[in-house]
C-alpha positions as a Markdown table, in Angstrom:
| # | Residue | x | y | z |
|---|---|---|---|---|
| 1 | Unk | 73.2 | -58.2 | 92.6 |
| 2 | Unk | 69.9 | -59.6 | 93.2 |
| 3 | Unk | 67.3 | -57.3 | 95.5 |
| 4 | Unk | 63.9 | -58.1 | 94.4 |
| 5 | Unk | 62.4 | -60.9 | 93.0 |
| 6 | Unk | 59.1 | -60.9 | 91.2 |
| 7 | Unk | 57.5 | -64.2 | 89.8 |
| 8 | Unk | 55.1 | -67.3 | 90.6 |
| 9 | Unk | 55.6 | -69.5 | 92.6 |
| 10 | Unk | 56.6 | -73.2 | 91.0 |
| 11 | Unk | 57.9 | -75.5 | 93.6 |
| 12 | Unk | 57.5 | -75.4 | 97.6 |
| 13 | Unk | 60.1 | -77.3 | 99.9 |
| 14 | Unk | 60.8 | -77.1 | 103.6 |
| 15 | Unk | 62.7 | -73.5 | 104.1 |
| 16 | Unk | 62.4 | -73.0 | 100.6 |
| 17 | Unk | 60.3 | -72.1 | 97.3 |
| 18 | Unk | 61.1 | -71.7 | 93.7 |
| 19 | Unk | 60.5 | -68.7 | 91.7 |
| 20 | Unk | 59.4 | -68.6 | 88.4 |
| 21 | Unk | 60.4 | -65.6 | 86.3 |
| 22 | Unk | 60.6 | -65.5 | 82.4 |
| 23 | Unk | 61.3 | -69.1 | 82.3 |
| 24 | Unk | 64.3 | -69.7 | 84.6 |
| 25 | Unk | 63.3 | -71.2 | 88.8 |
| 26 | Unk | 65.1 | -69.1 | 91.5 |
| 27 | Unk | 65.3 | -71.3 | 94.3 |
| 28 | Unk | 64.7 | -68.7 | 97.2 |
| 29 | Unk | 64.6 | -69.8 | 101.0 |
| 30 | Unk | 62.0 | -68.6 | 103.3 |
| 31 | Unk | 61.5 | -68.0 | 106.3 |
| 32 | Unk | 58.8 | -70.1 | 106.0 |
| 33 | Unk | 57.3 | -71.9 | 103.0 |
| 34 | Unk | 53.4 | -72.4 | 104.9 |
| 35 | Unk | 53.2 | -68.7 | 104.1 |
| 36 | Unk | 53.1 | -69.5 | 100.3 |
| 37 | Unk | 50.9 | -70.9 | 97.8 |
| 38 | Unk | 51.8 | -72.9 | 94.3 |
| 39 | Unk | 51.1 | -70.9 | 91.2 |
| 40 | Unk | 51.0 | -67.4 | 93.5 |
| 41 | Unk | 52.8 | -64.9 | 92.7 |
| 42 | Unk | 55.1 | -63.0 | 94.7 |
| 43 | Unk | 57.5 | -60.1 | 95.1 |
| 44 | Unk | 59.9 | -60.6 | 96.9 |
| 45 | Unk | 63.3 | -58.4 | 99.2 |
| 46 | Unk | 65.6 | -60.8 | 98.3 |
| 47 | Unk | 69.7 | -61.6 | 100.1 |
| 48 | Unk | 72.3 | -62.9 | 98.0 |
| 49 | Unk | 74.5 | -64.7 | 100.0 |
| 50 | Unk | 77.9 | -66.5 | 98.6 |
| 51 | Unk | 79.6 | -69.4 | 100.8 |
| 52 | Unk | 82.9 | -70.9 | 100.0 |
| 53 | Unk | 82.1 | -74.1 | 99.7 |
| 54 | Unk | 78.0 | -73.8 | 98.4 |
| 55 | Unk | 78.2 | -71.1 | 96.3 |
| 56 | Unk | 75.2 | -68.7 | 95.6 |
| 57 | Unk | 72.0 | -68.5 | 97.7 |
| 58 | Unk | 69.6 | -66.4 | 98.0 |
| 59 | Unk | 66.6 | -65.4 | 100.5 |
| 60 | Unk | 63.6 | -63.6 | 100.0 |
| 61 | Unk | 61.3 | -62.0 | 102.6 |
| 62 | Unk | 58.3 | -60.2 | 102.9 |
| 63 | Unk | 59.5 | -56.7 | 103.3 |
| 64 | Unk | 62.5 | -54.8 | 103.8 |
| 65 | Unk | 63.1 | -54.7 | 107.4 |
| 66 | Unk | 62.4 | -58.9 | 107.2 |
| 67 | Unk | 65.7 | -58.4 | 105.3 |
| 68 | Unk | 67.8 | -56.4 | 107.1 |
| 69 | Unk | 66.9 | -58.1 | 110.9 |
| 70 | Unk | 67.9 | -61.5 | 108.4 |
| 71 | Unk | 71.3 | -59.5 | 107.1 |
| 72 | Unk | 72.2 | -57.6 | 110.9 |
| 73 | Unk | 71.7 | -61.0 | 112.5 |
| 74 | Unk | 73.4 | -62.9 | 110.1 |
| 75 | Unk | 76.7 | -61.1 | 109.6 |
| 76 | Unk | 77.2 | -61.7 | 113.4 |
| 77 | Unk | 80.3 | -63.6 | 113.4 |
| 78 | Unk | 78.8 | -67.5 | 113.9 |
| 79 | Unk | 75.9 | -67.4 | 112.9 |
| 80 | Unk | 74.8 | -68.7 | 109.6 |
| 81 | Unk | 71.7 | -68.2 | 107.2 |
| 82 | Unk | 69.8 | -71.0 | 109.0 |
| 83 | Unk | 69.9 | -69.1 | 112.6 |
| 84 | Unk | 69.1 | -66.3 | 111.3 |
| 85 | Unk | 65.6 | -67.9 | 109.6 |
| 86 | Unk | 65.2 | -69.1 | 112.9 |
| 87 | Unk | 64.9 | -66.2 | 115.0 |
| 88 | Unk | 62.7 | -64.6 | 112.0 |
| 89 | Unk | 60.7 | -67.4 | 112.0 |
| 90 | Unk | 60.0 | -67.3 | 116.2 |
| 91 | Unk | 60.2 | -63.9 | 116.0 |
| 92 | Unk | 59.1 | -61.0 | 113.8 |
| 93 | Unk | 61.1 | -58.4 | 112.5 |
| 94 | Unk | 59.3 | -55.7 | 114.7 |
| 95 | Unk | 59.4 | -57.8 | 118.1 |
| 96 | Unk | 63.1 | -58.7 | 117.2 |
| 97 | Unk | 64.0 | -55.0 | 116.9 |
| 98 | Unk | 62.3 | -54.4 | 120.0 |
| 99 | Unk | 64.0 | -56.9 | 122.2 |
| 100 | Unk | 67.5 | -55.9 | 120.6 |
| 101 | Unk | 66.0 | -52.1 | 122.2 |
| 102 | Unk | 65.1 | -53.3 | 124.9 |
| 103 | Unk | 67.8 | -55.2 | 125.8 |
| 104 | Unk | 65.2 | -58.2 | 126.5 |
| 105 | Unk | 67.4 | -61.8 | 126.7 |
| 106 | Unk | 64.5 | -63.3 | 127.8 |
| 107 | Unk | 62.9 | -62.8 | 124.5 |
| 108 | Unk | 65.7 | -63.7 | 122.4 |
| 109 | Unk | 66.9 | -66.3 | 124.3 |
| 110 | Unk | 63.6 | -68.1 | 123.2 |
| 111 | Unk | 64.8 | -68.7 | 119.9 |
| 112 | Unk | 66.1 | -72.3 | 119.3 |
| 113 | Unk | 69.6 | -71.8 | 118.3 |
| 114 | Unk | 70.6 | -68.4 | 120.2 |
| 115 | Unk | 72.3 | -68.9 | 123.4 |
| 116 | Unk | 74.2 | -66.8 | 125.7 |
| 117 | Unk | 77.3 | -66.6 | 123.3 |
| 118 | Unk | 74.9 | -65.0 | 120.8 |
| 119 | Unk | 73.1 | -62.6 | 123.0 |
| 120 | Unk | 75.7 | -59.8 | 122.9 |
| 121 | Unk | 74.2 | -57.9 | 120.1 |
């Protein structure tokens, strides 16, 4: 298993940048590729996520609790890897953890893509 990725940074698409190390491109998704420069290097707390029918992926963040909000949010039942870059990307780990605390809806509830289905954390 894949947990941290260390490399420079060859390629930036949307959601996504590739990672150069010792001569073979990870393609990583992001939460969001503004935050990253070509030819930077990077180390990144990486997911590996395996779907049925698109095989491997993986995700990098920042840190680890960018991780684990990404992983506790995304094993919810429904929502997928692109919901869960979502919230991270409207939200940050810290304010998401907070508003799970606190119970806030109105904060959550911000986030394109999380409605009242999704709330019940």
């Amino acid at each position: 298993m894949i947990a941290r990725l260390a490399g420079t940074i060859s390629d930036i698409y949307s959601h996504q940048i590739t990672v150069m190390v010792q001569g073979v491109g990870y393609a990583v998704g992001v939460i969001d590729e503004r935050a990253y420069a070509l030819n930077s290097t990077v180390d990144l707390h990486i997911y590996y996520h395996w779907n049925q029918e698109n095989g491997p992926a993986l995700y990098g963040f920042a840190n680890a609790l960018e991780r684990t909000v990404f992983f506790k949010y995304f094993e919810r039942s429904g929502c997928g890897p692109k919901i869960a870059l979502a919230v991270l990307a409207h939200l940050s780990a810290n304010e998401f953890v907070r508003a799970i605390a606190q119970s806030d809806a109105r904060v959550l509830s911000s986030v394109s893509g999380i409605g009242p289905k999704r709330l019940s954390l």
